[in-house]
N, CA, C and O of each residue as an XYZ file, in Angstrom:
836
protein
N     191.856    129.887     75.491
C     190.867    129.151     74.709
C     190.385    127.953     75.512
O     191.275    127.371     76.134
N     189.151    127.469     75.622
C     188.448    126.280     76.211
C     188.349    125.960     74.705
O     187.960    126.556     73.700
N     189.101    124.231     75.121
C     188.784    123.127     74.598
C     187.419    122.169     74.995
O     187.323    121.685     76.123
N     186.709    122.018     74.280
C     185.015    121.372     74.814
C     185.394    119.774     73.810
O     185.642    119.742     72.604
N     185.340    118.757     74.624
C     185.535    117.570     74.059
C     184.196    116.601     73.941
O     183.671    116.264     75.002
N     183.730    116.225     72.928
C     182.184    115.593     72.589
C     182.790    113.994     72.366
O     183.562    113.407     71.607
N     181.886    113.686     73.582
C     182.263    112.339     74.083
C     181.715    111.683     72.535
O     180.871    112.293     71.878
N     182.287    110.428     72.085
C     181.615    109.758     70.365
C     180.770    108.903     71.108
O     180.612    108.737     72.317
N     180.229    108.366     70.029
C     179.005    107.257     70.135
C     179.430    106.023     70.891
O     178.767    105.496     71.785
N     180.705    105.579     70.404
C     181.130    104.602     70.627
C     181.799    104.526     71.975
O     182.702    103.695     71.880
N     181.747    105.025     73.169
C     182.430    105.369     74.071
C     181.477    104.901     75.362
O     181.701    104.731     76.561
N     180.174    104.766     74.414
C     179.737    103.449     75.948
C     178.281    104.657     76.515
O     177.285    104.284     77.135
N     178.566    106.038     76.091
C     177.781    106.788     76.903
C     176.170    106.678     76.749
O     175.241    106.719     77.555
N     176.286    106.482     75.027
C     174.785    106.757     74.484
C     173.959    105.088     75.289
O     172.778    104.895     75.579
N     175.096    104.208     75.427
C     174.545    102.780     76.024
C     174.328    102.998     77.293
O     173.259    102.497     77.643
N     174.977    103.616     78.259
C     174.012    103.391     79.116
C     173.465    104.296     79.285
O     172.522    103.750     79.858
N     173.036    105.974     79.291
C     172.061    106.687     79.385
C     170.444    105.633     78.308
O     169.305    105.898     78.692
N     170.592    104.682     77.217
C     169.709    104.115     77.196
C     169.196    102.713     78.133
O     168.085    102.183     78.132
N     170.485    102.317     78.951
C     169.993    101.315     79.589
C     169.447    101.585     80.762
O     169.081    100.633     81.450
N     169.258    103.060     81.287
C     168.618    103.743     82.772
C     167.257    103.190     82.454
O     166.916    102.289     83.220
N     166.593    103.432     81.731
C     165.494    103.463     81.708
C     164.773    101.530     81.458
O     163.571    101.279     81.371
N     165.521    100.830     81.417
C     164.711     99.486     81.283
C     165.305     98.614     82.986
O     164.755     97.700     83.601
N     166.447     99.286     83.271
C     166.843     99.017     84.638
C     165.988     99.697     86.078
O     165.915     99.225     87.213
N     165.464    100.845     85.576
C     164.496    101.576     86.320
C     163.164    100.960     86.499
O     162.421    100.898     87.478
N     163.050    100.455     85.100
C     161.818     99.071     84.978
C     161.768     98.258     86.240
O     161.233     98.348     87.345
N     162.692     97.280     85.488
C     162.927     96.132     86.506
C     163.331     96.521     88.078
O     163.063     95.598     88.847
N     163.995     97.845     88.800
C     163.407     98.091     90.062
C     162.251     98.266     90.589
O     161.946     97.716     91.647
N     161.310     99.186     89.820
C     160.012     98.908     90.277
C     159.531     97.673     89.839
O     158.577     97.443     90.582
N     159.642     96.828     89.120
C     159.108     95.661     89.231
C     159.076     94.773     90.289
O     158.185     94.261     90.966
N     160.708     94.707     90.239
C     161.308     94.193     91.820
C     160.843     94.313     93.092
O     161.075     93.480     93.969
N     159.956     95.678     93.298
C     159.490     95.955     94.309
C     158.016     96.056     94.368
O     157.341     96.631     95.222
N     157.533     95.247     93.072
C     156.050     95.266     93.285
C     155.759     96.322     93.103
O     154.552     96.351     93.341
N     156.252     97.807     92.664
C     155.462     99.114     92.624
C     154.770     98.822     91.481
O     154.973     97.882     90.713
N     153.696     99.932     91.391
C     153.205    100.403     89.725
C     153.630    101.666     89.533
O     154.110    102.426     90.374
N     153.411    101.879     88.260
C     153.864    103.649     87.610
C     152.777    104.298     88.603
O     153.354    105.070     89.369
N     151.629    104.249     88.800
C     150.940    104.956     89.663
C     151.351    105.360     90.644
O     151.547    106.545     90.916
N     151.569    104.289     91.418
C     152.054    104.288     92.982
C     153.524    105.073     93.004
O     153.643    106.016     93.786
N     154.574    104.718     92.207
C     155.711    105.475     92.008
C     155.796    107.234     91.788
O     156.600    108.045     92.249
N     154.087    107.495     90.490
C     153.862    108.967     90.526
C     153.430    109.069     92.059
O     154.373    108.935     92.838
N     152.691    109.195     92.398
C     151.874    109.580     93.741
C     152.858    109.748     94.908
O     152.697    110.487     95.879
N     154.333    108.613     94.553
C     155.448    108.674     96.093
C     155.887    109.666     95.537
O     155.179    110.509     96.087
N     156.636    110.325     94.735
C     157.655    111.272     93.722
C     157.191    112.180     93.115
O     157.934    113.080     92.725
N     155.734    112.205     92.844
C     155.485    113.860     92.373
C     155.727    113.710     91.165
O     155.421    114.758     90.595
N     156.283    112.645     90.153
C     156.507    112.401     88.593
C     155.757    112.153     87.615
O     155.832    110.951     87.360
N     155.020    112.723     86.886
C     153.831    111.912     86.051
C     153.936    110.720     86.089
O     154.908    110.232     86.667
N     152.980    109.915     85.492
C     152.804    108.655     85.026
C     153.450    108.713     83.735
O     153.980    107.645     83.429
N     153.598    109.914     82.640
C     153.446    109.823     81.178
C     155.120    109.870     81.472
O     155.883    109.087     80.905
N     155.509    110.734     82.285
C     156.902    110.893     82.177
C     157.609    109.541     82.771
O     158.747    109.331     82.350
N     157.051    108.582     83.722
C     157.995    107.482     84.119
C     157.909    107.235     82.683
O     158.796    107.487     81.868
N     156.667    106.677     82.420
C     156.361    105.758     81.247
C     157.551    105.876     79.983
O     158.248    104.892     79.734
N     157.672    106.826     79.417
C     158.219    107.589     78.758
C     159.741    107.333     78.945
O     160.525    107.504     78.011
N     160.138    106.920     80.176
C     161.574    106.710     81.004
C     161.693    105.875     80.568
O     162.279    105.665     79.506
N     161.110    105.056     81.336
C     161.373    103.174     81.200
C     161.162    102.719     79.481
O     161.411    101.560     79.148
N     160.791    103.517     78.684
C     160.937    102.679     77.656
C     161.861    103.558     76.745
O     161.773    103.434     75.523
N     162.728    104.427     77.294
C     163.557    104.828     76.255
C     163.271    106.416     75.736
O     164.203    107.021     75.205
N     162.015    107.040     75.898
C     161.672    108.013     74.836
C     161.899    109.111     75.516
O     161.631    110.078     74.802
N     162.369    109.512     76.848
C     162.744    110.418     77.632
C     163.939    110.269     78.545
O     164.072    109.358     79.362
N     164.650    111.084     78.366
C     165.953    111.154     79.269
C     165.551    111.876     80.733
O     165.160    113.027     80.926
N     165.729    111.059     81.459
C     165.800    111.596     82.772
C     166.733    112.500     83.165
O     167.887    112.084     83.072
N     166.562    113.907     83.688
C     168.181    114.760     84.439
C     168.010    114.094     85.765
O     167.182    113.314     86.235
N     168.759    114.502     86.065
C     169.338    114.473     87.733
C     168.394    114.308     88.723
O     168.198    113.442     89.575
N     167.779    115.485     88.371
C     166.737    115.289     89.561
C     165.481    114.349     89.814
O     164.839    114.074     90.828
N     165.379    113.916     88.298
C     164.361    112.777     88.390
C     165.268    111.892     89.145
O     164.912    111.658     90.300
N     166.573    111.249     88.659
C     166.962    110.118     88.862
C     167.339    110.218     90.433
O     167.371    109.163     91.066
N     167.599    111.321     91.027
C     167.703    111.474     92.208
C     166.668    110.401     93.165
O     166.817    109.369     93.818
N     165.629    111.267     92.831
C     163.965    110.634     93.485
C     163.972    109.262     93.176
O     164.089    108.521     94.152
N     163.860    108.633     91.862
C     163.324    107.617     91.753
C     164.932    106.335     92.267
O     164.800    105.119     92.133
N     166.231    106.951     92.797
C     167.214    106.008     93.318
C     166.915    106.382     95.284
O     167.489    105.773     96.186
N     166.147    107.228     95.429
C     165.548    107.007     96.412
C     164.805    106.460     96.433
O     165.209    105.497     97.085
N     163.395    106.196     96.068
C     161.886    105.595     95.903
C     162.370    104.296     95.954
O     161.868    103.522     96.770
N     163.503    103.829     95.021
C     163.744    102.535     95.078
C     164.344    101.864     95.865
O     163.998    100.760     96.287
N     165.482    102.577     96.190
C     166.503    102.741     97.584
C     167.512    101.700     96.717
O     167.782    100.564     97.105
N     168.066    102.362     95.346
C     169.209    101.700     94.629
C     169.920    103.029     94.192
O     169.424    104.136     93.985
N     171.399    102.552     94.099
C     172.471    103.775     93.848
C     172.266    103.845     92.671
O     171.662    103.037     91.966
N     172.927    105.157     92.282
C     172.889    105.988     90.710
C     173.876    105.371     89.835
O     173.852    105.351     88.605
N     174.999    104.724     90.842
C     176.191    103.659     90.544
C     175.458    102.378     89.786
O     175.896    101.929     88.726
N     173.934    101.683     90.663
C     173.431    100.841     89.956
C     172.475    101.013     88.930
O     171.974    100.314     88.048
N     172.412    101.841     89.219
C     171.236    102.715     87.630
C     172.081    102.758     86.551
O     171.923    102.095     85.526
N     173.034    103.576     86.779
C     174.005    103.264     85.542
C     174.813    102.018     85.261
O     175.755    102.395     84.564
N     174.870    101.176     85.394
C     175.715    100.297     85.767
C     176.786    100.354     85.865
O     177.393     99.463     85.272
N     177.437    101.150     86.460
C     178.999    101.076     86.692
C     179.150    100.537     88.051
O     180.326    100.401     88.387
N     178.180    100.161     89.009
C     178.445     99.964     90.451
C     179.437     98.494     89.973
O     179.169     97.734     89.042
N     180.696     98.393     90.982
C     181.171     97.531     91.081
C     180.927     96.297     91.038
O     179.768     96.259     91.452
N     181.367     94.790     90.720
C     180.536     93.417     90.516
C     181.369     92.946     91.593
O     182.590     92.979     91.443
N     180.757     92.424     92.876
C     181.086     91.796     93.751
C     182.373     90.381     93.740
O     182.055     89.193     93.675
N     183.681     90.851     93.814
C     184.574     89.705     93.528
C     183.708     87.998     93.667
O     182.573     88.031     94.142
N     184.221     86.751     93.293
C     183.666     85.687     93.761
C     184.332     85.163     94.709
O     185.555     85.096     94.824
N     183.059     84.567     95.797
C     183.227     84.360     97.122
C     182.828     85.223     98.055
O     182.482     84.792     99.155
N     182.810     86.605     97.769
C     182.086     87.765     98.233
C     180.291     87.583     98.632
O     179.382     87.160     97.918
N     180.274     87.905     99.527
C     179.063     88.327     99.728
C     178.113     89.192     99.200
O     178.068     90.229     99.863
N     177.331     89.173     98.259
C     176.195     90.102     97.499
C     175.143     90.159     98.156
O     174.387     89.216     98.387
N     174.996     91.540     98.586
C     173.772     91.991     99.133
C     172.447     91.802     98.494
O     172.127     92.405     97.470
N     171.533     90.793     99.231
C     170.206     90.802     98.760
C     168.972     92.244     99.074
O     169.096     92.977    100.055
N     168.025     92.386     98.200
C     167.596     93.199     98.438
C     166.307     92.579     98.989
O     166.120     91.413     98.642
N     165.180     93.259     99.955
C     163.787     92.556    100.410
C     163.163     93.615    100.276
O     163.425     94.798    100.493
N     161.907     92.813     99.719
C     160.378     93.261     99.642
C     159.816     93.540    100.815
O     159.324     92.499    101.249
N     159.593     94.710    101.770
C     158.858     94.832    103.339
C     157.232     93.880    102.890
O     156.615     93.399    103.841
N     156.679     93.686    101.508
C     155.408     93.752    101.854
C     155.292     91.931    101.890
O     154.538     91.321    102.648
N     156.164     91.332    100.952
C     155.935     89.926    101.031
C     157.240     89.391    101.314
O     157.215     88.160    101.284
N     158.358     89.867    101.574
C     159.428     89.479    102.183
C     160.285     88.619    101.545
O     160.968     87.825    102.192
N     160.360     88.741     99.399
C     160.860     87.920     99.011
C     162.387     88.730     98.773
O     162.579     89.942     98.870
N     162.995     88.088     98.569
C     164.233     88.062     98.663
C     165.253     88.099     97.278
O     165.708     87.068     96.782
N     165.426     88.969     96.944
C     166.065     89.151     95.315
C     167.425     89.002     95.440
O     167.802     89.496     96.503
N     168.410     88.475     94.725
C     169.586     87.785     94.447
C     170.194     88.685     93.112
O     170.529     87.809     92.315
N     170.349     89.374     92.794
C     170.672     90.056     91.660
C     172.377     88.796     91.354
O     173.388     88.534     92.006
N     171.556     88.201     89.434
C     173.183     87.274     89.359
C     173.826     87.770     88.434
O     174.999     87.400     88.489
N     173.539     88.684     87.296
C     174.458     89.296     86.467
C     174.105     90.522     86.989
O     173.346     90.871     87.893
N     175.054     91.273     85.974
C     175.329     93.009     86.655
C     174.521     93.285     84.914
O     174.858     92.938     83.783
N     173.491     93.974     85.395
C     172.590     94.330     84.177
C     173.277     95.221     83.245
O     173.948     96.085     83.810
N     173.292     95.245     81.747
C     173.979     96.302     80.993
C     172.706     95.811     79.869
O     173.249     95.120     79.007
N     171.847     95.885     79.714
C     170.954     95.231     78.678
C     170.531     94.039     78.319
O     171.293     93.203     78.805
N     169.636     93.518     77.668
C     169.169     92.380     77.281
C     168.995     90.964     78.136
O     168.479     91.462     79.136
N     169.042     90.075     78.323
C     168.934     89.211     79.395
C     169.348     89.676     80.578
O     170.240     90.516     80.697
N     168.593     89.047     81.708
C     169.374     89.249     83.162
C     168.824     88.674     83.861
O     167.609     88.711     83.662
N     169.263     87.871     84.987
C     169.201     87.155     86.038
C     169.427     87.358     87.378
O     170.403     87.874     87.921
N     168.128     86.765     87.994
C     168.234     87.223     89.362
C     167.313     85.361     90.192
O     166.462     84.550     89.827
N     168.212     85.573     91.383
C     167.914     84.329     92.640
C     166.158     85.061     93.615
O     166.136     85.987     94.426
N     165.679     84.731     93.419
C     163.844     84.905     94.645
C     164.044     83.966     94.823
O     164.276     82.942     94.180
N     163.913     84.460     96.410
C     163.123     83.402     97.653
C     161.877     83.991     98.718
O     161.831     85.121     99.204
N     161.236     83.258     98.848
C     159.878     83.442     99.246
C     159.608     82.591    100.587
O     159.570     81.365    100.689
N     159.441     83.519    101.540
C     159.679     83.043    103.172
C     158.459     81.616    102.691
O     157.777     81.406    101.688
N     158.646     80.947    103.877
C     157.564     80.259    104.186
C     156.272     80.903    104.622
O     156.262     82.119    104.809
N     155.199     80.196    104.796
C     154.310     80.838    104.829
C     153.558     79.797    105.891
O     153.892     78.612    105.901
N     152.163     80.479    107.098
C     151.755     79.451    108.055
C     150.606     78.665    107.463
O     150.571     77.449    107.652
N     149.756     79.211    106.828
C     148.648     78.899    106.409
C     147.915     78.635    104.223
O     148.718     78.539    103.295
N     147.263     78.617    104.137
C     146.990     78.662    102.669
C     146.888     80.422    101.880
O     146.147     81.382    102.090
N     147.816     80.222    101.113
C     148.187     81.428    101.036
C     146.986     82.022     99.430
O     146.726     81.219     98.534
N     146.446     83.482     99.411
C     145.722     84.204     98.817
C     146.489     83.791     97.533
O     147.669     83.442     97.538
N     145.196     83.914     95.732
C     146.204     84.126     94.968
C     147.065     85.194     94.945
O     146.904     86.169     95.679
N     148.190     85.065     93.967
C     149.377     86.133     93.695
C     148.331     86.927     92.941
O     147.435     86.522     92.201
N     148.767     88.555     93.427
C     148.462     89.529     92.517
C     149.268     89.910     91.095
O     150.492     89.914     90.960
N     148.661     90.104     90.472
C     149.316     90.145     89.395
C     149.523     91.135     88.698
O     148.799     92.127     88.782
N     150.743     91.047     87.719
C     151.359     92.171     86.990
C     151.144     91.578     85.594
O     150.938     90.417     85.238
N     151.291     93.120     84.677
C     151.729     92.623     83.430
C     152.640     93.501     82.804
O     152.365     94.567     83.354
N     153.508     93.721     82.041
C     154.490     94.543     81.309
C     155.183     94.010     80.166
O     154.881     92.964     79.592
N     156.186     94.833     79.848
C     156.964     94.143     78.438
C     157.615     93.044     78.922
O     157.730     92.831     80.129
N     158.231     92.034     77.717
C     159.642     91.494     78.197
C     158.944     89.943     77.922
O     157.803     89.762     77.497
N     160.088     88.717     78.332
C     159.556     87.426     78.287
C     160.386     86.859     79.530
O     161.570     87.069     79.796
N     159.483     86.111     80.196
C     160.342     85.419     81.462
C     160.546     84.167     81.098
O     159.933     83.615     80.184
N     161.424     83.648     81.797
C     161.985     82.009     81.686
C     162.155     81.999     83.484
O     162.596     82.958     84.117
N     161.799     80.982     83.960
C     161.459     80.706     85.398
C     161.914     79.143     85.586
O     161.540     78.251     84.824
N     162.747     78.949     86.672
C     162.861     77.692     87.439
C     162.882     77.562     88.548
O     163.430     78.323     89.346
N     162.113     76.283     88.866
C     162.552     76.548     90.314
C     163.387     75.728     91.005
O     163.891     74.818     90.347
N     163.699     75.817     92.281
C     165.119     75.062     92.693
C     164.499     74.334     93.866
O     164.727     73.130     93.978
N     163.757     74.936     94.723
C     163.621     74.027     95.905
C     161.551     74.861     96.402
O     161.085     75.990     96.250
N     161.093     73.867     96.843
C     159.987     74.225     97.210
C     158.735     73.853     96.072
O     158.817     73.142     95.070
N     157.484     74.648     96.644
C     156.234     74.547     95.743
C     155.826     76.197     95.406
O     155.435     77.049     96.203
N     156.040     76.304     94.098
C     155.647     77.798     93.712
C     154.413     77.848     93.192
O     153.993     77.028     92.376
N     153.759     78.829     93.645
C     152.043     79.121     92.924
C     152.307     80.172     91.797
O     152.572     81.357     92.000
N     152.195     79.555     90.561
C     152.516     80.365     89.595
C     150.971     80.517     88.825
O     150.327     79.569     88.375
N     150.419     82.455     88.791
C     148.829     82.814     88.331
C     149.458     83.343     86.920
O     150.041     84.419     86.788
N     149.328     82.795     86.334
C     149.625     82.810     84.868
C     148.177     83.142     83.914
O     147.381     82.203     83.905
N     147.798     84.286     83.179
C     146.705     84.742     82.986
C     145.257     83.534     83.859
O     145.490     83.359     85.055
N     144.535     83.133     83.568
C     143.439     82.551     84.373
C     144.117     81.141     84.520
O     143.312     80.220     84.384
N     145.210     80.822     84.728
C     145.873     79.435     84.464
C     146.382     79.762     86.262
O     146.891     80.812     86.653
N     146.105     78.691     87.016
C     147.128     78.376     87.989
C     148.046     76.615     88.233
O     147.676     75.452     88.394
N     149.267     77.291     88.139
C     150.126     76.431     87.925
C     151.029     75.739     89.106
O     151.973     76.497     89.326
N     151.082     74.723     89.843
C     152.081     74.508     91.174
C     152.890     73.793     90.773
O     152.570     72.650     90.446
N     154.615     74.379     90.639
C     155.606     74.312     90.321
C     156.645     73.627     91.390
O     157.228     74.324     92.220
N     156.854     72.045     91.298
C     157.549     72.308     92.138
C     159.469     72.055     91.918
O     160.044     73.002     91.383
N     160.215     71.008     92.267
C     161.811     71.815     92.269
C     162.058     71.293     90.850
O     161.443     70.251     90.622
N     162.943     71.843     89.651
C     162.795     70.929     88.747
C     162.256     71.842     87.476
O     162.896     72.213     86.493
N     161.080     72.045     87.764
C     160.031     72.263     86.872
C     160.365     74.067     86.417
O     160.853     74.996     87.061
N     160.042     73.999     85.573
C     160.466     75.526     83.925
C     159.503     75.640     83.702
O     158.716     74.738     83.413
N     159.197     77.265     83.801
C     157.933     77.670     82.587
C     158.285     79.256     82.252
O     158.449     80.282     82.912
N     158.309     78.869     80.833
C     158.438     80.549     80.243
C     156.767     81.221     79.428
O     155.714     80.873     78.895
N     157.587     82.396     79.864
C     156.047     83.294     79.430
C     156.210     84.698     78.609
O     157.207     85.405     78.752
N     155.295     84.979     77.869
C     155.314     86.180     77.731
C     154.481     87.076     78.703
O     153.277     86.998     78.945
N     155.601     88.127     79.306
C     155.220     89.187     80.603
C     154.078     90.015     80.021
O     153.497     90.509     80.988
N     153.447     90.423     78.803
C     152.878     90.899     79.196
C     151.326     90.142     79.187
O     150.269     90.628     78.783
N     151.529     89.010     79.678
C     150.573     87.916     79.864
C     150.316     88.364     81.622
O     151.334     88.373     82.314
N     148.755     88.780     82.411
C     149.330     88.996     83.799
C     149.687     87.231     84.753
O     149.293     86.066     84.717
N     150.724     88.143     85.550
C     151.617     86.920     85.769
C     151.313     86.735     87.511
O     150.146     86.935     87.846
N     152.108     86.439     88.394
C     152.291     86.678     90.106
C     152.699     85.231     90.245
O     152.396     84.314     89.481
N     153.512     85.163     91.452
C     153.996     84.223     92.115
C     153.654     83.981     93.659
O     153.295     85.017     94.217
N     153.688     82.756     94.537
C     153.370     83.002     95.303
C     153.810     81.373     96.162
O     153.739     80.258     95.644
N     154.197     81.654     97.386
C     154.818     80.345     98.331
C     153.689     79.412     97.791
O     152.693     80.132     97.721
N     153.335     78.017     97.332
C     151.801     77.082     97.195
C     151.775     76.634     98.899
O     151.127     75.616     99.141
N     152.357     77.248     99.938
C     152.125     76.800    101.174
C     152.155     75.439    101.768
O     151.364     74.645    102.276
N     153.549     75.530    101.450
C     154.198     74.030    101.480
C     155.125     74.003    103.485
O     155.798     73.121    104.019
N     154.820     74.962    103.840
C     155.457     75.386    105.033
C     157.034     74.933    105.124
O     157.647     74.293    105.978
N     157.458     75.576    103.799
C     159.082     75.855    103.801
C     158.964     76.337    102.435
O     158.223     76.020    101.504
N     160.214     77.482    102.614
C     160.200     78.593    101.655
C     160.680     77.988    100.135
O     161.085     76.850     99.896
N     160.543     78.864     99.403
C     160.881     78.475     98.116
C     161.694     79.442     97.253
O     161.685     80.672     97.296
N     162.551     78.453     96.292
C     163.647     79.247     96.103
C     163.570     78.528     94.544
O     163.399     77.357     94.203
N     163.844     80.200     93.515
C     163.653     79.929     92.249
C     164.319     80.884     91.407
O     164.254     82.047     91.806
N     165.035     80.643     90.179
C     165.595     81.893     89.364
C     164.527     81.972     87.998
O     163.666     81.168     87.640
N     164.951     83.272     87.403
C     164.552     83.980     86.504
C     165.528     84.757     85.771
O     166.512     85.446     86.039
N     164.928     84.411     84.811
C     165.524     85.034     83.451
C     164.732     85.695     82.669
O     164.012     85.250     81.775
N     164.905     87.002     83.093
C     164.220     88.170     82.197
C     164.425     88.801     81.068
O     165.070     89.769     81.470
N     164.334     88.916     80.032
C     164.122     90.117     79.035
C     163.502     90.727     78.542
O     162.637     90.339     77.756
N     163.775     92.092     78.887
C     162.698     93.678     79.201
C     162.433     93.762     77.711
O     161.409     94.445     77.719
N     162.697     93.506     76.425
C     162.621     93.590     75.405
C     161.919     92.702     74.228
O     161.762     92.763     73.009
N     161.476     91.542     75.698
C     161.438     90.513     75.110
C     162.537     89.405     74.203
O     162.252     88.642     73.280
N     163.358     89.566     74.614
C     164.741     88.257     74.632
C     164.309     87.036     75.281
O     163.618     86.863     76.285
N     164.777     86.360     74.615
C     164.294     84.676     74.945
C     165.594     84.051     74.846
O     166.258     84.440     73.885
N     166.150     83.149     75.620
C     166.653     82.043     75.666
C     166.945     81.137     74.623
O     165.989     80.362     74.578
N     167.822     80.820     73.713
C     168.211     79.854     72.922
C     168.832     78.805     73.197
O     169.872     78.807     73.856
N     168.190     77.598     72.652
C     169.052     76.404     73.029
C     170.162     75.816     71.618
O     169.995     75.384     70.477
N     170.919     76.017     72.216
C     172.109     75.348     71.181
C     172.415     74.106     71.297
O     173.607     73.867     71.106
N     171.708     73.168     71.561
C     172.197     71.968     72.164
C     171.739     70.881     70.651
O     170.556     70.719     70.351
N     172.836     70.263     69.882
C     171.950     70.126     68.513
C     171.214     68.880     68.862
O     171.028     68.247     69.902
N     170.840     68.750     67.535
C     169.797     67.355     67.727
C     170.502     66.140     67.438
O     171.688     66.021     67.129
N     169.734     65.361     67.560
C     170.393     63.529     67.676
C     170.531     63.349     66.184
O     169.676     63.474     65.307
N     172.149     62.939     66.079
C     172.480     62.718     64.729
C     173.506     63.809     63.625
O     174.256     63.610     62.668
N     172.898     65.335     64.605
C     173.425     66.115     63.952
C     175.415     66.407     65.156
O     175.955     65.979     66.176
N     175.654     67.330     64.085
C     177.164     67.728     65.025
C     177.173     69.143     65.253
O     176.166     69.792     64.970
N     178.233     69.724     65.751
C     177.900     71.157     66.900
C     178.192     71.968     65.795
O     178.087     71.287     64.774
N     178.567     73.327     65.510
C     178.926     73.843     64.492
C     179.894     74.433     64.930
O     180.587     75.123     64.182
């Protein structure tokens, strides 16, 4: 007799076969692709990424094959089980060939908020606006060192160390060195779902709970 054992709900599986698809997001984001450009490298519809990244289609194998190539991230980090780098360890940054920014991945993604370190080479001259994206989700942005050109729908904004601005993503957004001739370095706090940031910090007069 074969015994066939049906993994339960609660066992973590149904969570992350749903978290492939908003982590698949945020790689092509990461890399500046569009769903276009991603069909056209991979041979994948547009309807079917689309369809991925927000949940309403399960990817087999062979999609996820392609698109952990296209991205050049393991199936370990798609799912999130890839290991979390002890502290003190060295974490591999990942780079953009086309603008050479520099991603910091700071939590190990499993849903809802997540954080990541960009840095943005210096630059010689006055730099073009940022092209821009738009998608789900809400960003929270700081920056740490430098002058950031932040194209925030027809709004341009120069950010420099210090300075916060949150948005809703699917406002079109882009970043870009303000050509300060030294690079700039800034985190983000994303949520693909639109998650926002709460401050618990109470007010004057009141006490903590």
């Amino acid at each position: 007799m074969v015994t066939v054992t049906v993994a339960a709900k609660g066992d973590g599986i149904a969570d992350t076969l749903a978290s492939i698809g908003p982590r698949l997001r945020t790689a092509r984001e990461q890399r500046g692709a569009t769903l276009t450009g991603v069909s056209q490298a991979t041979g994948i519809s547009m309807s079917t990424l689309s369809r991925i990244e927000t949940g309403r289609r399960k990817p087999n194998l062979e999609v996820l094959l392609q698109l952990a190539k296209a991205y050049d991230i393991s199936l370990d980090e798609l799912a999130g089980t890839a290991p979390v780098a002890p502290t003190g360890r060295h974490i591999p940054t990942r780079q953009r060939p086309d603008d050479g920014k520099a991603v910091l991945p700071l939590t190990r993604y499993v849903g809802g908020l997540h954080a990541h370190k960009h840095v943005l080479p210096a630059v010689d001259g006055p730099p073009a606006r940022p092209r821009q994206v738009s998608h789900d989700g809400y960003e929270w942005l700081c920056v740490l060192y430098g002058r950031l050109w932040l194209a925030l729908g027809e709004q341009d904004l120069v950010l420099s160390a210090g300075d916060v601005a949150e948005f809703d993503t699917r406002t079109a957004h882009g970043v870009a060195n303000a050509g300060s001739g030294e690079p700039v370095e800034y985190l983000i706090m994303f949520g693909p779902q639109g998650e926002r940031l709460r401050a618990r910090t109470p007010a004057p007069g009141r006490g903590t709970l």
